[in-house]
C-alpha positions in Angstrom: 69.9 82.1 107.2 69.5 81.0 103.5 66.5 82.9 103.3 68.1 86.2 103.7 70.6 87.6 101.5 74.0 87.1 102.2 76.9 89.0 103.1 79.3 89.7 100.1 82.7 88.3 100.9 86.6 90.3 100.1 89.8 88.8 99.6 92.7 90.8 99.0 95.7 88.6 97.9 99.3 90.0 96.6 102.2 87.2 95.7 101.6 84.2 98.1 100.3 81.5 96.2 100.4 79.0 98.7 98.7 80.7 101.1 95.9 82.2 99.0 95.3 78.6 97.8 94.9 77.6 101.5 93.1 80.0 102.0 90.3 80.0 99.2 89.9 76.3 99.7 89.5 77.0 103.4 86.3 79.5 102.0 85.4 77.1 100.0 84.8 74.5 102.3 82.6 77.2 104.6 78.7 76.6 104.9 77.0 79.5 103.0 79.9 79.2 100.3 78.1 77.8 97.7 75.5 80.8 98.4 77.6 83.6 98.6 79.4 86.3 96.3 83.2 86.6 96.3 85.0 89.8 95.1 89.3 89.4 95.1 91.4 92.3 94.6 95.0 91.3 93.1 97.1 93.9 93.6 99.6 95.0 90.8 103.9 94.5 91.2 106.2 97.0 92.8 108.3 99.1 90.8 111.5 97.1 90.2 109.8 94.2 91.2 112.1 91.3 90.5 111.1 88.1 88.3 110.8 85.9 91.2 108.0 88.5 92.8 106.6 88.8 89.5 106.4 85.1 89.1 104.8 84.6 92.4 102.4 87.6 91.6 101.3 85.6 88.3 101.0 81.9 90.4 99.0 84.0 93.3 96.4 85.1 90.2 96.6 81.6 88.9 95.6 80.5 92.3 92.2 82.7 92.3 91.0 81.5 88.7 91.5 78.0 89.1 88.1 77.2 90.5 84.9 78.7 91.3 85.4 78.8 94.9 81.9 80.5 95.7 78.6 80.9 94.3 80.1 83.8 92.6 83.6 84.8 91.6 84.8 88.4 90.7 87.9 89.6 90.3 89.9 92.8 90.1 93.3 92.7 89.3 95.7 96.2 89.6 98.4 97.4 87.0 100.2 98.9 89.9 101.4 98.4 93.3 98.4 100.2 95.7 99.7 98.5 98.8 97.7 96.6 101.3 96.1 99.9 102.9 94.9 101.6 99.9 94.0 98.5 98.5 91.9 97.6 101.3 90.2 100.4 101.7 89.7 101.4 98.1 88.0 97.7 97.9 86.3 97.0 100.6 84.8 101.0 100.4 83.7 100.2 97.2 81.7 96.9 98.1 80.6 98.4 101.1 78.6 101.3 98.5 76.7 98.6 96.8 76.2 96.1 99.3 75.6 97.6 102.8 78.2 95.3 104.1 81.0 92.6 104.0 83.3 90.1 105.4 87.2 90.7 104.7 89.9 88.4 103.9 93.3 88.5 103.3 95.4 85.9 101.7 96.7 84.2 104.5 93.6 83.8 106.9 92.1 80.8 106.9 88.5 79.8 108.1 86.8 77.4 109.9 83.9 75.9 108.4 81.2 77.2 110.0 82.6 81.0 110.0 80.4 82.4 107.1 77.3 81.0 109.6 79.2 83.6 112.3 79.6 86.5 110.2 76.3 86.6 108.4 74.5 85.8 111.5 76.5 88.2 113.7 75.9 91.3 111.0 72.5 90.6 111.5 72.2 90.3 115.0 74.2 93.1 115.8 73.2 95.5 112.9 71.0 98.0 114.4 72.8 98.2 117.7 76.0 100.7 116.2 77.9 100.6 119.7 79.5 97.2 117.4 82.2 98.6 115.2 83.0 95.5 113.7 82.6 90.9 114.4 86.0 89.2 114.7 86.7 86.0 113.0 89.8 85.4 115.3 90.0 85.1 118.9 92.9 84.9 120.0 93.6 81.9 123.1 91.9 83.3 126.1 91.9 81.3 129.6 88.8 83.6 130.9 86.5 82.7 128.2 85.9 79.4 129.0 83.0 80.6 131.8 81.1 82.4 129.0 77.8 81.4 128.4 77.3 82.6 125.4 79.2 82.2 122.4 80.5 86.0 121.6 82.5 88.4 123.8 83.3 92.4 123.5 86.6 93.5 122.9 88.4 97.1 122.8 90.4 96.5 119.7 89.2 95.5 116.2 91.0 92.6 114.6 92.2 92.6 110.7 92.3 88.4 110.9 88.9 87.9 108.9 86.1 90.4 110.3 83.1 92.6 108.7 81.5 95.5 109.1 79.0 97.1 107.9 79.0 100.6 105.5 77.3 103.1 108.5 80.6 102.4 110.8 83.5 102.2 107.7 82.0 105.4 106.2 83.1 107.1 109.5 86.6 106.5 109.6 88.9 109.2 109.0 91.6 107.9 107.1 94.0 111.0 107.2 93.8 111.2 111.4 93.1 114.7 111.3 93.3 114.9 115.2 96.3 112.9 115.5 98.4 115.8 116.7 95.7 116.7 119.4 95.9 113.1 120.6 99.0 113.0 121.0 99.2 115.5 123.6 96.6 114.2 125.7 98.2 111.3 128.0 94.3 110.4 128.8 93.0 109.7 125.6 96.3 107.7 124.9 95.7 105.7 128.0 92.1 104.5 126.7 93.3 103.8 123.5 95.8 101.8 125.0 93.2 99.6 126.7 93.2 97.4 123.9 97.0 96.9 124.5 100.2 98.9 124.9 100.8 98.8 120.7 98.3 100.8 119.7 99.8 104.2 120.2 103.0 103.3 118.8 101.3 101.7 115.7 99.2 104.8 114.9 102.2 107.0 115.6 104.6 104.5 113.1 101.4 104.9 110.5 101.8 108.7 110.6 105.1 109.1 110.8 105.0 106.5 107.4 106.8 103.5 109.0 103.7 101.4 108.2 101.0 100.7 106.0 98.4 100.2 107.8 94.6 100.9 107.3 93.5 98.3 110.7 95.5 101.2 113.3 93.2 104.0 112.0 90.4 101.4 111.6 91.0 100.9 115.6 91.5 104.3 116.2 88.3 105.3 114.8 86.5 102.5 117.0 87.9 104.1 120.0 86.7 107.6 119.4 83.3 106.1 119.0 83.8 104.5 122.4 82.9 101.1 120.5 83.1 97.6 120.8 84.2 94.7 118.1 82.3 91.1 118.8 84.7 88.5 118.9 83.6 84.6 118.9 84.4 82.1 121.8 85.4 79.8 119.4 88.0 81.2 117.1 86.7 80.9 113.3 90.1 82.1 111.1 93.3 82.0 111.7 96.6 83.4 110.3 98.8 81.1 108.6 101.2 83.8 107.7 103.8 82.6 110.4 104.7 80.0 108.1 104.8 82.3 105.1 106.7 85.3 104.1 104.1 87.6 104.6 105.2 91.0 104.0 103.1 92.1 107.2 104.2 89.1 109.6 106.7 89.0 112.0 107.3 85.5 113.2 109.2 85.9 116.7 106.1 88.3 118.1 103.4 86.6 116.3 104.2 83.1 117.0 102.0 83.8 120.6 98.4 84.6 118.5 98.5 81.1 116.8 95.7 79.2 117.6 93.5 76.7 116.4 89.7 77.1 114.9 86.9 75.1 116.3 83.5 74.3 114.5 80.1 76.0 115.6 77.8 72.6 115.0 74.9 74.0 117.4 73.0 77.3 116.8 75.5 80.5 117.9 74.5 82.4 120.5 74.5 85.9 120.1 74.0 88.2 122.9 74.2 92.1 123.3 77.7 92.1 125.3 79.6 94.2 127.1 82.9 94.5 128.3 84.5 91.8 130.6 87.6 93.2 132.7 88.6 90.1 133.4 88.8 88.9 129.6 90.0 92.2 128.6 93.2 92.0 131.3 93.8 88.9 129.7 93.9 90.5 126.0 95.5 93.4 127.4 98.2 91.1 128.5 98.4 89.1 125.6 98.7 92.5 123.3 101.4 94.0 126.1 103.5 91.3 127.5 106.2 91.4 129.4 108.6 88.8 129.0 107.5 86.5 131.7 103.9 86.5 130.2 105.3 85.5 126.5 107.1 82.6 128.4 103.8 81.6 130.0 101.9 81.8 127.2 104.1 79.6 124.8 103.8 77.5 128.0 100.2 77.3 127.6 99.9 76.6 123.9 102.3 73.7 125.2 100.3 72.0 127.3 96.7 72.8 125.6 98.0 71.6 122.3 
């Protein structure tokens, strides 16, 4: 792995100190750190933005300069407000031009140590076979994994909670939905989309009708018009501390059922070409569509796991 040239890494980070802090010593603390570029985007205050935002905006760029948290450190920091879609794909576009690829961060993920080995050995294993949209640093807690063999499994949705992809797949994405209004009259289409859960329809109808900013829905969407698949690991490699912050994206009462915990690759990772697993998937598919009953059961779970 050290022989080959690593994948560049992208944080976005806004006005959570905190977090970012957590979250850049979490990177920090990777294998491949000391090896690898970092690029952080800072975007800029709102208009109106009052001095206790504008405070935390200054502590959150404190937080990014006070060490050298990779091999490399470079930072971009906005004038303005872009917002976390156009900042992310404005960014992550831009890196993607000069390096081929990347692994994506936002400021309140947080990694396991051995998920820069996962991403930089997952880009390469599954680089030349485009049917892979994008590798997954979260999993979220699955029951029907435990019987994998390997150490990967195939999903229908992407996940924004640490991932990369490479430039061939994020050039494709159209970004203004052109054909939203033709999918929206076809029942069918909606009902594959949906196989990735029951939100996804309603999330790319809140995007258009501007209830959300959101550049992960239309990243999805994309996926699913290319009849793709994301990898995601067995063992989860990031997480999302945001339940515990005031992210302006999190919202604790539904969220509170994706926390898990990271576990540690110590052994070689077995990658495998996958393909979809009903079985795992009507678990996700549960998971990303439950009913009250399976939100009970599944704080239940955590219970008795953790």
């Amino acid at each position: 792995m050290s022989e080959k040239k690593l994948s560049p890494i992208v944080l976005f980070v806004y006005n959570r100190p905190e977090a970012t802090e957590k979250t850049l010593q979490a990177l920090s603390a990777c294998h491949l750190a000391d090896k690898s570029e970092l690029f952080i985007f800072a975007d800029g205050a709102k208009k109106g933005a009052s001095s206790e935002q504008l405070e935390k905006i200054n502590r959150t760029r404190q937080a990014i300069r006070a060490q050298k948290w990779c091999a490399s450190v470079t930072i971009a920091e906005s004038d303005v407000n872009r917002g976390l879609a156009a900042s992310v794909i404005a960014g992550v576009s831009g890196i993607m031009e000069k390096f081929g690829r990347a692994i994506v961060l936002e400021d309140d993920i947080v990694c396991e140590k051995s998920f820069l080995t996962y991403m930089n050995g997952a880009l390469d294993f599954y680089e030349k076979n485009e049917n892979v949209w994008s590798i997954a640093g979260f999993s979220p807690l699955l029951f029907s994994t435990a019987r994998l063999k390997s150490d990967v499994y195939a999903g229908y949705r992407a996940s924004s909670w640490g991932w990369a992809t490479w430039q061939n797949r994020w050039s494709k994405v159209d970004w203004s939905v052109a054909d939203y209004a033709e999918f929206m009259e076809d029942k069918g289409r909606q009902a594959r989309f949906n196989r990735g859960g029951s939100d996804m329809t309603n999330l790319l109808s809140m995007q258009m009708r501007g209830e959300c900013d959101s550049w992960a829905i239309r990243w999805c969407y994309q996926q699913f018009k290319e009849n793709a698949i994301t990898i995601f690991p067995k063992k989860p490699q990031a997480k999302n501390i945001g339940f515990e912050n005031d992210g302006t994206h999190s919202r604790k009462s539904i969220l509170q059922i994706f926390k898990t915990k990271t576990a540690e690759y110590t052994e070689p990772i077995r990658f495998e070409d996958c393909r979809i697993d009903e079985k795992i998937m009507g678990e996700m598919l549960r998971l990303y569509s439950p009913s009250l009953l399976d939100r009970l059961l599944l704080v239940l779970a955590r219970v008795v796991l953790w």
